[in-house]
Backbone as CSV, one residue per row, in Angstrom:
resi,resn,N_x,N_y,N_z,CA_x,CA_y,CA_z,C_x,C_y,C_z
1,UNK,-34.623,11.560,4.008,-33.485,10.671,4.146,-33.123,10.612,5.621
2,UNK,-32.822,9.474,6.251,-32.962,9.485,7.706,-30.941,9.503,7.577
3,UNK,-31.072,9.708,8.996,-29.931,10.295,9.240,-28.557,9.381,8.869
4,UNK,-28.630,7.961,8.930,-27.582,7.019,8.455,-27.511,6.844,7.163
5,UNK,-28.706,6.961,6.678,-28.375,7.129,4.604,-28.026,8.770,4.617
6,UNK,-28.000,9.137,4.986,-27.260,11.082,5.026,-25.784,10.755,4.830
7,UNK,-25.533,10.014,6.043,-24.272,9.510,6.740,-23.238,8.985,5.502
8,UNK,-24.274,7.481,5.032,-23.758,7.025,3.829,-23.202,7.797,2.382
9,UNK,-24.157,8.647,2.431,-24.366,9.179,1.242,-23.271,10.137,0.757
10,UNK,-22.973,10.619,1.958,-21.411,12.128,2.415,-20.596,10.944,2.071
11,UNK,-20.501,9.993,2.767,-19.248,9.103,2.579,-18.753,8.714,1.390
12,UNK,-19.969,8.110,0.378,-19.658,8.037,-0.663,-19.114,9.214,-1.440
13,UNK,-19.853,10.475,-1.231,-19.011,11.413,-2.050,-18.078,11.774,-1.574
14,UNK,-17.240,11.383,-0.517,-15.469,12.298,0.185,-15.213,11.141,-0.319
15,UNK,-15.433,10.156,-0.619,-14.819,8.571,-1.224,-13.758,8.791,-2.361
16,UNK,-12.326,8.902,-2.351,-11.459,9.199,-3.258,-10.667,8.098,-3.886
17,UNK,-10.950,8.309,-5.382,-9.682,7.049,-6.095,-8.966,6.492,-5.239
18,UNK,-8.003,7.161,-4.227,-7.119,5.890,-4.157,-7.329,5.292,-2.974
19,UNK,-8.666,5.132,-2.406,-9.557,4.231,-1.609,-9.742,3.193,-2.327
20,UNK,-10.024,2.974,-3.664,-10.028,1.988,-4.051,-9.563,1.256,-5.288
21,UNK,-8.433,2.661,-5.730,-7.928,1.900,-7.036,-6.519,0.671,-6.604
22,UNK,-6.337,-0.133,-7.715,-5.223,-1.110,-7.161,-3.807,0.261,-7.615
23,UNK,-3.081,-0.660,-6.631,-1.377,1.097,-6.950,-0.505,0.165,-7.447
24,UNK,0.501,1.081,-7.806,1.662,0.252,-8.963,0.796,-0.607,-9.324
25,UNK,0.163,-0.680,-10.731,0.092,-2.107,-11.396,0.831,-2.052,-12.029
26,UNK,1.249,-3.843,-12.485,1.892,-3.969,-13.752,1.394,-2.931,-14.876
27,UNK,3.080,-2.626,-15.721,2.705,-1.991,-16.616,3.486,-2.571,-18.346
28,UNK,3.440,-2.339,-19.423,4.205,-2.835,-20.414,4.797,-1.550,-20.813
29,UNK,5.602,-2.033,-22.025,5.762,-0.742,-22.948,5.517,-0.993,-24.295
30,UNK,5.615,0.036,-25.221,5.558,-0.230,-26.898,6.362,-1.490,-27.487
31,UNK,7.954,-1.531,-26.801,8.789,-2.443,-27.257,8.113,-4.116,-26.707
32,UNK,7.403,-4.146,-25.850,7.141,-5.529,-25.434,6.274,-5.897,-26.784
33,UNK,6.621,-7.637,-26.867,5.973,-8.275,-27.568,4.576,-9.042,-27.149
34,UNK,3.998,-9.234,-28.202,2.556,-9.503,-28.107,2.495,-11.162,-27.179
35,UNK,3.297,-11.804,-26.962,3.178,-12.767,-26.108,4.006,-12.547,-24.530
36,UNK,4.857,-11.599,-24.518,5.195,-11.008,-23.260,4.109,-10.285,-22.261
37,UNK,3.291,-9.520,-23.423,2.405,-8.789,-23.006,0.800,-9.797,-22.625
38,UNK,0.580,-10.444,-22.995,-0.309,-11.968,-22.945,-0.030,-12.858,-21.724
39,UNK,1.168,-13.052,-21.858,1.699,-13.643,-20.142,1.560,-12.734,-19.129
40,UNK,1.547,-11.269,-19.343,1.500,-10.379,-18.318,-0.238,-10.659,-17.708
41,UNK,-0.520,-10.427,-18.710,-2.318,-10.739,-18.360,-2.676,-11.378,-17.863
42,UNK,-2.353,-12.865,-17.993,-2.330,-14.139,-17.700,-2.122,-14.278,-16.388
43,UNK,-0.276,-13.904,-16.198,0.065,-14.270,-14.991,-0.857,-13.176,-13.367
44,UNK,-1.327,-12.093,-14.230,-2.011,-10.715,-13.128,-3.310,-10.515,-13.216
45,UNK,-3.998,-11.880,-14.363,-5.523,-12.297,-14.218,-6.263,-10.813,-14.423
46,UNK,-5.654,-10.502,-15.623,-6.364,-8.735,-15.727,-6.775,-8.999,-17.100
47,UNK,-7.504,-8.264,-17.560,-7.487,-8.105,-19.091,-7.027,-6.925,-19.847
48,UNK,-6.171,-6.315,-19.003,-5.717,-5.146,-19.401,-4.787,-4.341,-18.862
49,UNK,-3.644,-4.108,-19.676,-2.226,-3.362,-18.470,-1.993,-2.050,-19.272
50,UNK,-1.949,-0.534,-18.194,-1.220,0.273,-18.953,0.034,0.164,-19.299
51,UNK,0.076,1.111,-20.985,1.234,1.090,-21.260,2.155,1.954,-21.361
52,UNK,3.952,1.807,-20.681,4.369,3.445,-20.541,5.372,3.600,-21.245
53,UNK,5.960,4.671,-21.517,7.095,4.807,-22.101,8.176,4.050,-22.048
54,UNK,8.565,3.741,-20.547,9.948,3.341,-20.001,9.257,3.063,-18.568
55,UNK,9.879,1.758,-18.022,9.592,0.732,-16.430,10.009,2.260,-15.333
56,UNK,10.820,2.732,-15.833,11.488,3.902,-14.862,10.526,5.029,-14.561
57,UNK,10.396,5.775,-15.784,9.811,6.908,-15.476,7.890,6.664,-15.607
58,UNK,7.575,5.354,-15.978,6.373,5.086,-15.991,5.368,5.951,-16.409
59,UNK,5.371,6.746,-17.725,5.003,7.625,-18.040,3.858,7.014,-18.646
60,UNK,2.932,7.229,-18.637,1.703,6.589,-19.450,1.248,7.384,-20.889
61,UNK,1.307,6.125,-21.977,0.800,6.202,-23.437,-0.089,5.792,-23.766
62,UNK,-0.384,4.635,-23.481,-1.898,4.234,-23.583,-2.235,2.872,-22.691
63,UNK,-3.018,2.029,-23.410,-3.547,0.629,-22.596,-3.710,-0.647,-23.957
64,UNK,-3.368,-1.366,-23.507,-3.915,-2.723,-24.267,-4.379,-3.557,-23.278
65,UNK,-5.509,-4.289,-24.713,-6.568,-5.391,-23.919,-5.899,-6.552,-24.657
66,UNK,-6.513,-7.713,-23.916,-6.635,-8.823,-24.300,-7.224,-9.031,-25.883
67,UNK,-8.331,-8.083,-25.739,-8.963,-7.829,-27.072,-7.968,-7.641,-28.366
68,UNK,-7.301,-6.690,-27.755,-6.512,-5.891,-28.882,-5.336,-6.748,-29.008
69,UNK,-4.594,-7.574,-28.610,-4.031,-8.481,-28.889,-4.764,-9.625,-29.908
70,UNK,-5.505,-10.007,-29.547,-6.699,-11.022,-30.091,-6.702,-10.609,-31.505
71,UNK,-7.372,-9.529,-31.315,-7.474,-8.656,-32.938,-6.730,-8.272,-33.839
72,UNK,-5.615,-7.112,-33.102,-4.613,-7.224,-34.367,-3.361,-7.783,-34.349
73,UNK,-3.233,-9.037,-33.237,-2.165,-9.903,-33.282,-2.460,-11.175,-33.847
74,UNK,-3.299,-12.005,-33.324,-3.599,-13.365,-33.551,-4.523,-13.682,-34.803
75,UNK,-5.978,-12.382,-34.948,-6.349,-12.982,-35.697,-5.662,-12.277,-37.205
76,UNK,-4.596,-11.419,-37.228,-4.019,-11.166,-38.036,-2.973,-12.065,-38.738
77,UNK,-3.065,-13.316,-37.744,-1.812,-14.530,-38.499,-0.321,-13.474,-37.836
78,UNK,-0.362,-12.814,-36.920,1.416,-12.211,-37.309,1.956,-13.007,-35.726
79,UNK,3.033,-13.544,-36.089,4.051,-13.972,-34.933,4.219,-13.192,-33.296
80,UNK,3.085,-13.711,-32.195,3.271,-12.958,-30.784,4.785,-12.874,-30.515
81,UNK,5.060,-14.242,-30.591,6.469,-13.987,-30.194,7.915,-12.926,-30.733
82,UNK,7.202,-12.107,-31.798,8.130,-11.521,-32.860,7.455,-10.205,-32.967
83,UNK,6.139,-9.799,-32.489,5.251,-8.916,-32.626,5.496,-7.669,-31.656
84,UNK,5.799,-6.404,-31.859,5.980,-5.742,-30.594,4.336,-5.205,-30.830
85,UNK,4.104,-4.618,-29.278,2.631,-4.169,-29.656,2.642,-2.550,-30.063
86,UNK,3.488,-1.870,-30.201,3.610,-0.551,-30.460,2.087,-0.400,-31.339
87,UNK,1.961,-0.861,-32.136,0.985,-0.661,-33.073,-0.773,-0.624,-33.066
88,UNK,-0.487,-1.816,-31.375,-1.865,-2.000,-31.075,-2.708,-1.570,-29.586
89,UNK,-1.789,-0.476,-29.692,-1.874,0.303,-28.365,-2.859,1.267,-28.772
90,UNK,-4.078,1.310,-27.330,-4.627,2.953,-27.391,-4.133,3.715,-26.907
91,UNK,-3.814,5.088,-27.535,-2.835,5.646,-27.294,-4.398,7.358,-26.321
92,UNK,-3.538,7.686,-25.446,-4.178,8.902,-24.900,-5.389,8.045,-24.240
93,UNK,-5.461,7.513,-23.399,-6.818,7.304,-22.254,-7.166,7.913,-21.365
94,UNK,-8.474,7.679,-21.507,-9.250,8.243,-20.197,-8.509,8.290,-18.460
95,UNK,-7.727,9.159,-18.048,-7.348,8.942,-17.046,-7.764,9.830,-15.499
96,UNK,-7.673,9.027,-14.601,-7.823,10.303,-13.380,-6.763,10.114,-12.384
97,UNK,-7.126,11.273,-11.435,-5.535,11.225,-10.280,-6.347,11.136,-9.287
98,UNK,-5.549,10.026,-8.518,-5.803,9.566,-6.877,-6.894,10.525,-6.104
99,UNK,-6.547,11.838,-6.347,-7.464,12.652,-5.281,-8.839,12.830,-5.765
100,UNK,-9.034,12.549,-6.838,-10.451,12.702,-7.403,-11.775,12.522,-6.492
101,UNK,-12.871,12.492,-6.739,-13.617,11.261,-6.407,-14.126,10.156,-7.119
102,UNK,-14.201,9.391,-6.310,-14.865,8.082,-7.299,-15.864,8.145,-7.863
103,UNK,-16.802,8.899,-7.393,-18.068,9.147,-8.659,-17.956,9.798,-9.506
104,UNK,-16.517,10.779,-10.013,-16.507,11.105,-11.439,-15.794,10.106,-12.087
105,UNK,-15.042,9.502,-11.281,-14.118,8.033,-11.693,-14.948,7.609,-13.224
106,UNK,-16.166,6.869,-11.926,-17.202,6.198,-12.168,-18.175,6.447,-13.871
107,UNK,-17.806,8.018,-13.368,-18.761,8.394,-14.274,-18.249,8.378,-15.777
108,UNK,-17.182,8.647,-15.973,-15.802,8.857,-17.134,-16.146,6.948,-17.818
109,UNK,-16.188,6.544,-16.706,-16.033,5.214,-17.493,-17.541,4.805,-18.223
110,UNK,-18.864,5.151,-17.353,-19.605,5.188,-18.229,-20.083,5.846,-19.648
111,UNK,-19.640,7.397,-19.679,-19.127,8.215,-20.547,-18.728,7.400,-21.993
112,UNK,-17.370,6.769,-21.518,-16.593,6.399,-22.689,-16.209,5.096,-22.600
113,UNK,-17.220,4.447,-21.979,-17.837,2.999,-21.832,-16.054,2.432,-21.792
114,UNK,-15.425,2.236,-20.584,-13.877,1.494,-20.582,-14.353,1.159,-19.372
115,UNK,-14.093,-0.241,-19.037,-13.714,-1.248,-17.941,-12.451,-0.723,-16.909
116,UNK,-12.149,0.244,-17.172,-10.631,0.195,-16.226,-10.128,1.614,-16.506
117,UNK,-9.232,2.214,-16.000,-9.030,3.456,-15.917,-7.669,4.041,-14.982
118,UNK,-6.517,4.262,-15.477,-5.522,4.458,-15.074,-5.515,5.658,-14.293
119,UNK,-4.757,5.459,-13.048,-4.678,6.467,-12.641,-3.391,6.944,-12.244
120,UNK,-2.784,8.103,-13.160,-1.955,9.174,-12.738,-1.395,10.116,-11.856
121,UNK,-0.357,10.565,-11.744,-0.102,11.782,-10.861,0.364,13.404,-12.394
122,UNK,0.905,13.933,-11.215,0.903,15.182,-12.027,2.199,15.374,-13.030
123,UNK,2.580,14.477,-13.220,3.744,13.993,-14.494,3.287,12.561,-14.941
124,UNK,1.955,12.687,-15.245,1.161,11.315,-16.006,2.004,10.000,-15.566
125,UNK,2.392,9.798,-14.591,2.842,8.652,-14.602,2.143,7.558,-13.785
126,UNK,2.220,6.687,-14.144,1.122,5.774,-13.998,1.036,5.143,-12.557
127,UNK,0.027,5.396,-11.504,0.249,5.080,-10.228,-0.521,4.341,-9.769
128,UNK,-1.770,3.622,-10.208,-2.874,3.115,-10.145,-3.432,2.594,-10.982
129,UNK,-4.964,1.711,-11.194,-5.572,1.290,-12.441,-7.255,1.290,-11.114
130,UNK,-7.798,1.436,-11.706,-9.392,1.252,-11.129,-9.780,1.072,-12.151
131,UNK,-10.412,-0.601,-11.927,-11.381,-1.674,-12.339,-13.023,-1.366,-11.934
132,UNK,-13.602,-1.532,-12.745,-14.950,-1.748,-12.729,-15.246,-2.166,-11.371
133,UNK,-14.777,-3.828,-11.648,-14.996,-4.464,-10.357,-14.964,-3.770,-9.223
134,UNK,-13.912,-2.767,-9.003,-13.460,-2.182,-7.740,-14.404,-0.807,-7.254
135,UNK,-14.960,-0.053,-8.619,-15.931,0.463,-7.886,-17.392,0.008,-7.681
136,UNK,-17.529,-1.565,-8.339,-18.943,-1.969,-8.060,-18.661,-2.817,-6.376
137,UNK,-17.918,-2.634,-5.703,-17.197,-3.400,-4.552,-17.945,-1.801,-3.527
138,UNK,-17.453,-1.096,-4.003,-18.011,-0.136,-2.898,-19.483,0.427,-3.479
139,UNK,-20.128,0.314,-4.280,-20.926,1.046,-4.973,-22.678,0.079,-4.311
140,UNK,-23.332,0.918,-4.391,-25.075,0.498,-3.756,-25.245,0.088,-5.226
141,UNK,-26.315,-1.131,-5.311,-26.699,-2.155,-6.308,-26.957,-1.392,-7.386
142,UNK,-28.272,-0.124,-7.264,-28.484,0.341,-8.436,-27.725,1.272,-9.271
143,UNK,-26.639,1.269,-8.544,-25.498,2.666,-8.954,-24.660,1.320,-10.036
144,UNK,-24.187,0.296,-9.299,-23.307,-0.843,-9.892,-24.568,-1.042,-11.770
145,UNK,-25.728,-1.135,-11.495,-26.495,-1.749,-12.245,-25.864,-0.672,-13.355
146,UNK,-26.260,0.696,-13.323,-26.481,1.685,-14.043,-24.823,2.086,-14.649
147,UNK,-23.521,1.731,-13.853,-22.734,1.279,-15.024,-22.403,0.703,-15.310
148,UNK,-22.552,-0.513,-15.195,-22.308,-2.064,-15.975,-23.219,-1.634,-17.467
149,UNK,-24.333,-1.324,-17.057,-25.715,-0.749,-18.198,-24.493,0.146,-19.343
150,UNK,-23.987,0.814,-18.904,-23.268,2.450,-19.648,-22.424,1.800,-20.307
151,UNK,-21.279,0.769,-19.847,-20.492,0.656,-19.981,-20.402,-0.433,-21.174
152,UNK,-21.795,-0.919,-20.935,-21.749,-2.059,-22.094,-22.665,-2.067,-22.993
153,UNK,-23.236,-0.429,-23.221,-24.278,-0.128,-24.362,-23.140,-0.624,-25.466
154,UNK,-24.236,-1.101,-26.615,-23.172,-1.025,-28.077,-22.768,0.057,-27.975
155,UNK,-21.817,0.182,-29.524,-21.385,1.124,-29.996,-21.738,1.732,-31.281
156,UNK,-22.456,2.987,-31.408,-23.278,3.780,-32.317,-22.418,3.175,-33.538
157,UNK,-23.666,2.765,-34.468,-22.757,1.975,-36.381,-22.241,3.263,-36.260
158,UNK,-21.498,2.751,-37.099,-20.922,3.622,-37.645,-21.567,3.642,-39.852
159,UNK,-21.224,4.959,-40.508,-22.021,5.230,-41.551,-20.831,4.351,-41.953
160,UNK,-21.807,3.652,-43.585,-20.774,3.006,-44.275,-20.553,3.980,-45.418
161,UNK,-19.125,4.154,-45.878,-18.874,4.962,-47.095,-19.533,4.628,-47.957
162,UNK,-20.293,5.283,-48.767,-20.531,4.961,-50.425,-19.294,4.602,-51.268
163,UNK,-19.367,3.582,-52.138,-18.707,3.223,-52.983,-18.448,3.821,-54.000
C-alpha cells in the first residue's frame, strides 16, 4: 500500500459519526398523527423521522417510515388525519453515539439491513440521524457497493404455521 492509500485508509478509520451524520433532525412523537407525520416527510424529503417521547427531552423510542405509514395506516382504510402513530412505531432501534466510528456505523446497518440510524447521546436522546446516502458520500465505491448489497438482501421467509 503506497503511502497516500495508508494516508486514506487511517482517515477513514479516525472518521467519526458526527463527521457525517445530519444533527437535530426533525423528530415526531407517539401522539402525532399519521398525516402530521407524512407532511413531516414530505416537507424534510426523508423517508424516515425518529420518534421521541416529548419535543423537549427528545428521548428516543423508535422510528417510522414512509413504509409503515403506507402499511398500517393507508392500506388499512383507517383515517391519517385521526390516526396517531403510537401503534406503528419501531420501537428500540439500532442506534449509535456521535463518537463512534463510521465503519461500525456502517456496519450495524448492514447487519440489520436499516437505511438510517439515529444517533444518540448518553441519555438516548436523539442528536443526529445517518443516512445511507451520507455514508456512501464519504465511502470508496466498493465499500458503498457492499452495503447497499447488505442492506437490501431479502428477508429470510419466514416458516408458515401448520394449520
Amino acid at each position: 500500500m503506497n503511502q497516500l492509500a495508508s494516508k486514506h485508509a487511517k482517515k477513514e478509520l479516525d472518521m467519526k459519526v458526527r463527521d457525517i451524520m445530519t444533527p437535530d433532525p426533525v423528530c415526531c412523537t407517539p401522539e402525532d398523527t399519521a398525516q402530521k407525520v407524512a407532511k413531516m416527510l414530505c416537507e424534510q424529503n426523508v423517508g424516515s423521522v425518529p420518534v421521541v417521547l416529548d419535543q423537549q427531552s427528545r428521548k428516543l423510542l423508535g422510528m417510522i417510515t414512509d413504509r409503515d405509514l403506507c402499511c398500517h395506516v393507508v392500506a388499512a382504510g383507517l383515517d391519517p388525519r385521526k390516526t396517531k402513530i403510537d401503534k406503528s412505531v419501531t420501537l428500540n432501534p439500532i442506534t449509535c453515539r456521535d463518537g463512534e466510528n463510521v465503519e461500525n456505523c456502517e456496519r450495524l446497518m448492514q447487519e440489520h439491513q436499516v437505511r438510517r440510524i439515529p444517533i444518540v447521546d448518553a441519555d438516548d436522546r436523539c442528536i443526529g440521524i445517518v443516512a445511507q446516502a451520507d455514508v456512501a458520500l464519504r465511502e470508496r465505491p466498493e465499500r458503498v457497493s457492499k452495503t447497499v448489497a447488505e442492506i437490501s438482501k431479502p428477508a429470510p421467509e419466514k416458516p408458515v404455521a401448520a394449520a
